[in-house]
C-alpha positions, 0 to 999 in steps of 0.5 A: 677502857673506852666506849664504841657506839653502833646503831642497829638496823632498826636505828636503835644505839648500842654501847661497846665497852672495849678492855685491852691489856697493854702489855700483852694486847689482849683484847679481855672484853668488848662487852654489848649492851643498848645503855651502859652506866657506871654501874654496868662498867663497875659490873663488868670490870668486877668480873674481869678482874675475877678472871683475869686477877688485877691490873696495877692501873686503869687508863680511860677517858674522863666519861661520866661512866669511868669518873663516877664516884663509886667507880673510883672508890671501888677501884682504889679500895681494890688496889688499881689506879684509875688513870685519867686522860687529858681532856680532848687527848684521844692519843693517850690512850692509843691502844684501846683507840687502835682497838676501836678503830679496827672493830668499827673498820672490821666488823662493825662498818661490815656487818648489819645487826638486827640486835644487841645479842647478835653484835655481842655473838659476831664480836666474840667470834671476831674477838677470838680471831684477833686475840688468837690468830692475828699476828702483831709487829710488836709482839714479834708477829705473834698473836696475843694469846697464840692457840697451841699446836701439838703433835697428835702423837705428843698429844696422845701420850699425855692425854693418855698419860703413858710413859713415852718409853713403854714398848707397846706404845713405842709401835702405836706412836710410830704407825700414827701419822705425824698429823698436828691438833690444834688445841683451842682456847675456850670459845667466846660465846657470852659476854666478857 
């Protein structure tokens, strides 16, 4: 987990907290808000974890947001290792730098937002294309969380939930053309 900072058009600041999975490279959060404390990152972590279940460890920087007392207690009493960096060694925690890095050059260094509500909408629907479209070397030039595609007529027989076999169905699915659904993940709309 690590922080990104932004200003408005009006010159305001804003805060990002930016959550990535190691493993799979999903990017699970990019939450926006004017001021984030411990408190907002305990609120936010709470919530992923209820999500997406609980990850064996949490690497971050030494910020007063991710060291505080409260955070760390309810981390371990949780059952997940807060890991800390080295003080000054951004390099240790490479993915969620990356991360930032292709935020701020992708969107956030392309876009002018006039709030905090339209920077949150812009990188939900930002957030979708990374996570399901954009493929990656490590992962086999796939993308973390690939959308699924199937055949209208596959689709169609278990939607419907019919036997494959059953003869008159055997026709209809012949004469349907063998166009692809795309059957998407749900859209990112809201806060993580």
């Amino acid at each position: 987990i690590d922080f990104v900072h932004d200003k408005l058009s009006n010159g305001r600041s804003y805060k990002m907290l930016t959550v990535l999975d190691e493993y799979t490279r999903q990017a699970l959060c990019v939450e926006v808000r004017d001021k984030m404390g411990s408190d907002d990152v305990l609120e936010v972590m709470h919530r992923l974890l209820m999500k997406h279940g609980k990850p064996e460890f949490i690497r971050s920087d030494n910020g007063g947001e991710f060291v505080a007392q409260h955070l760390q207690d309810w981390l371990r009493k949780v059952g997940v290792r807060p890991i800390q960096i080295y003080p000054g060694s951004p390099w240790e925690n490479g993915y969620n730098e990356r991360f930032n890095g292709i935020l701020r050059q992708e969107l956030l260094n392309t876009e002018w937002f006039h709030s905090v509500k339209q920077a949150q909408v812009a990188i939900n629907i930002w957030l979708k294309e990374y996570n399901h479209i954009r493929p990656y070397h490590a992962l086999g030039m796939r993308p973390p969380v690939p959308e699924t595609l199937l055949e209208k007529r596959e689709f169609m027989v278990q939607k419907l939930g019919l036997d494959k076999n059953f003869e008159p169905l055997q026709s209809w699915i012949a004469e349907m053309k063998p166009e692809c659904l795309l059957i998407e993940q749900p859209h990112l709309t809201g806060p993580c």
